[in-house]
C-alpha positions, -999 to +999 in steps of 0.1 A: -381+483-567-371+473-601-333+484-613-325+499-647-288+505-643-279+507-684-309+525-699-293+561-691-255+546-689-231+568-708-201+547-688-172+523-714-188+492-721-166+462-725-162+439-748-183+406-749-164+373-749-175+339-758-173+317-724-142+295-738-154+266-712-194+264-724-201+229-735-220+217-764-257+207-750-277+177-753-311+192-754-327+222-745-358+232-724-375+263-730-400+279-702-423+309-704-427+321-671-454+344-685-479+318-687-462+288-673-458+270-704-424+244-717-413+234-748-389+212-759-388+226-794-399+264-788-428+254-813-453+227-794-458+245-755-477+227-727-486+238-692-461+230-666-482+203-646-484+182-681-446+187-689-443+173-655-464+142-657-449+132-693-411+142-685-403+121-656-388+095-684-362+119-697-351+127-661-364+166-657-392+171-641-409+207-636-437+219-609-452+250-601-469+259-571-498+286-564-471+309-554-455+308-584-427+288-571-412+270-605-390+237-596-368+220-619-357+191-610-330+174-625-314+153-599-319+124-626-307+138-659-272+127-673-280+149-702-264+183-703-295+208-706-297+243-717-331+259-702-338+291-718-363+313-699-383+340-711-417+360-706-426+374-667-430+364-634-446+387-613-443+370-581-419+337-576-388+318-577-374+293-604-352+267-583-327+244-607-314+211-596-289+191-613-271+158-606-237+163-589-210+182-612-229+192-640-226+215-660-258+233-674-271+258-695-291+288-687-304+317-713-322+348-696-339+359-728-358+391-717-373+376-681-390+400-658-390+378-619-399+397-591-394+374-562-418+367-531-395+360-497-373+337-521-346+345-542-354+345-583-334+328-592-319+295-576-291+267-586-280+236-569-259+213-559-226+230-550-207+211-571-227+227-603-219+247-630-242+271-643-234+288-680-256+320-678-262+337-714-275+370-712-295+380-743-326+409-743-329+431-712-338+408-681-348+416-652-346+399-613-364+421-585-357+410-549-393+411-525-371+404-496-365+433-471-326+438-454-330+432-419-357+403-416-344+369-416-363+343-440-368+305-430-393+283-445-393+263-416-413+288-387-422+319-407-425+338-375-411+364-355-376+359-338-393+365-309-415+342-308-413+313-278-418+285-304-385+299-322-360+310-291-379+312-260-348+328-242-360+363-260-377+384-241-409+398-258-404+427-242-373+434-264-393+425-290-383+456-311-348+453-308-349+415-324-348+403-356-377+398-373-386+362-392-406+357-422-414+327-438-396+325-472-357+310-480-323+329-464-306+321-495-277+345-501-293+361-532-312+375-555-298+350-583-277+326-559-263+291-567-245+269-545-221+260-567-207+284-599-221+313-622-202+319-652-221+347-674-215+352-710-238+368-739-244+404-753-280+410-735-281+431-699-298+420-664-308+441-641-309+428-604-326+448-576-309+435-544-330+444-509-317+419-484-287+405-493-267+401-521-274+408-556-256+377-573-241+356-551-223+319-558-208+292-530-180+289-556-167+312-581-179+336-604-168+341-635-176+371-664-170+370-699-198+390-716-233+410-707-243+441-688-247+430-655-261+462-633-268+456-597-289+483-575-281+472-541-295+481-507-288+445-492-256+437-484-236+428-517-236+434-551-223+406-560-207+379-537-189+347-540-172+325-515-139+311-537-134+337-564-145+367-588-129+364-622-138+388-651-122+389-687-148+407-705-182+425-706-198+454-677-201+453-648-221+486-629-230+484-592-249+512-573-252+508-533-279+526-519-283+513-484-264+536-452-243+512-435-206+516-444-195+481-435-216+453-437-245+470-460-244+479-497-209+467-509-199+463-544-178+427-552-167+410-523-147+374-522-157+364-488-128+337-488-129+297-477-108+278-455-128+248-459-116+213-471-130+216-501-116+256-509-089+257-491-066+287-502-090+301-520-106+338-518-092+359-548-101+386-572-088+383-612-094+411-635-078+408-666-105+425-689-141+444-689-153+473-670-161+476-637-180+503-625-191+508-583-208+535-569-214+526-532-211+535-494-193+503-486-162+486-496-160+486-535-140+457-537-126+429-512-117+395-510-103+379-481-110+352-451-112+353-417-087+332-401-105+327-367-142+320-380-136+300-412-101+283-406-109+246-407-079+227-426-051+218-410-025+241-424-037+276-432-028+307-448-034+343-436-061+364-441-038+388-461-033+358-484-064+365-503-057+393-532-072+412-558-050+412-586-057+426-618-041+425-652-043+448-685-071+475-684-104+472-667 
């Protein structure tokens, strides 16, 4: 179901900053997801399939499937790229690749995605940056369900013998179920960092896991970020939450008082390339959480995710927040 979490707000809105860290960008792509359609320009559109035959010399290329599965490759760019998306989706995903550390541009100008079994929006490789500006009232709709596990790979029911043959059907209601689709974490998820600036708002309906979710850090300067949430998060990262301006408004509507429908959560990493890390920094904005789960957490767990040498507790990890919010 499609959130709305500002249209009847009467909450403090905070201020919207300009992301101090934003490059300049080389060029800029511009997609209409309404009919499929890039530009270079915003003046002269073609269809996807010809922007992907004629742009393979520049280093992007972008694909659509029949599912309305949008790829955009650019694995081969040096160029730092803005993509500005706009217009609706109505069933699909639009996955973003980029070489390794680069920093990229992405503009949600008034997009309406409701997802399939994949999450909306997608952004790779871990090591990438990704510059969200919010402008218009956007919209990302998760079509996953909390509770069934996605995997493009079988697509089939837990139980099934061709998946784990040591289930007994007979159990067959107690088990997970599968469904073919990705297990990304969420509903706009990248593997490596969000950082979300602009005056616009964005909606995100979370229904199996988390709302907004990053491998790295996420960071807020600007924009009305609303988040209805029966999954498991609102928004999750793995290395840090850091806010300095703009709204944040979470609503949990799921019934499980743990693990299901949580506000911000810092899930903490104790891996060689994070190790330490797992904090919460508030030093402006306004954070608003109406849930049955834990509001706000950030920690580790020392036993499961302990893999460096020397190690710091799990009490290590701490929110810490400065001026008002």
């Amino acid at each position: 179901e499609k959130a709305d979490l500002f249209s009847s707000y009467t909450g403090v809105l905070g201020d919207n900053l300009a992301d101090p860290s934003e490059p300049s960008y080389d060029r800029t792509v511009y997609i209409n997801l309404s009919d499929l359609t890039v530009s270079a320009d915003d003046v002269s559109y073609f269809s996807i399939a010809e922007y992907g035959d004629t742009a393979a010399g520049d280093g992007i290329v972008i694909t659509a499937d029949s599912d309305g599965y949008i790829t955009v490759n650019a694995e081969e760019c040096r160029d730092t790229v803005r993509y500005v998306l706009s217009g609706t989706l109505s069933r699909g995903t639009v996955d973003i690749s980029a070489v390794k550390k680069a920093s990229l541009g992405i503009v949600l100008n008034n997009v309406d995605i409701m997802s399939g079994n994949n999450p909306a929006i997608t952004v790779s490789p871990k090591t990438s940056t990704a510059f969200v500006e919010l402008k218009g009232t956007n919209y990302l709709t998760d079509g996953r369900i909390f509770g069934i596990g996605y995997s493009s790979s079988n697509g089939k029911d837990y139980y099934d013998s061709s998946v784990d043959s040591s289930v007994d059907v007979s159990d067959a209601a107690l088990t997970q179920k599968w469904a073919k689709g990705s297990d990304d974490n969420g509903v706009m998820a990248t593997k490596g960092t969000f950082r979300f600036s602009g005056d616009g708002i964005l909606n995100v309906s979370s229904a199996y896991k988390h709302g907004i979710y990053a491998k790295n850090r996420i960071y807020v300067y600007g924009g009305e970020i609303g988040v209805k949430n029966s999954g498991r998060s609102g928004i999750q990262s793995k290395n840090g939450y850091d806010m300095f301006g703009g709204t944040v408004n979470i609503e949990g509507t799921g019934n499980h008082t743990n693990s299901q429908s949580r506000g911000i959560i810092v899930s903490g990493d104790e891996s060689k390339d994070g190790a330490g890390l797992g904090g919460i920094n508030i030093e402006g904005g306004v954070i608003n959480i109406n849930t049955v789960g834990k509001a706000m957490s950030a920690k580790w767990s020392l036993k499961t995710d302990a893999e460096t040498e020397e190690t710091a507790s799990a009490e290590a990890a701490e929110i810490e927040t400065i001026g008002e919010a």
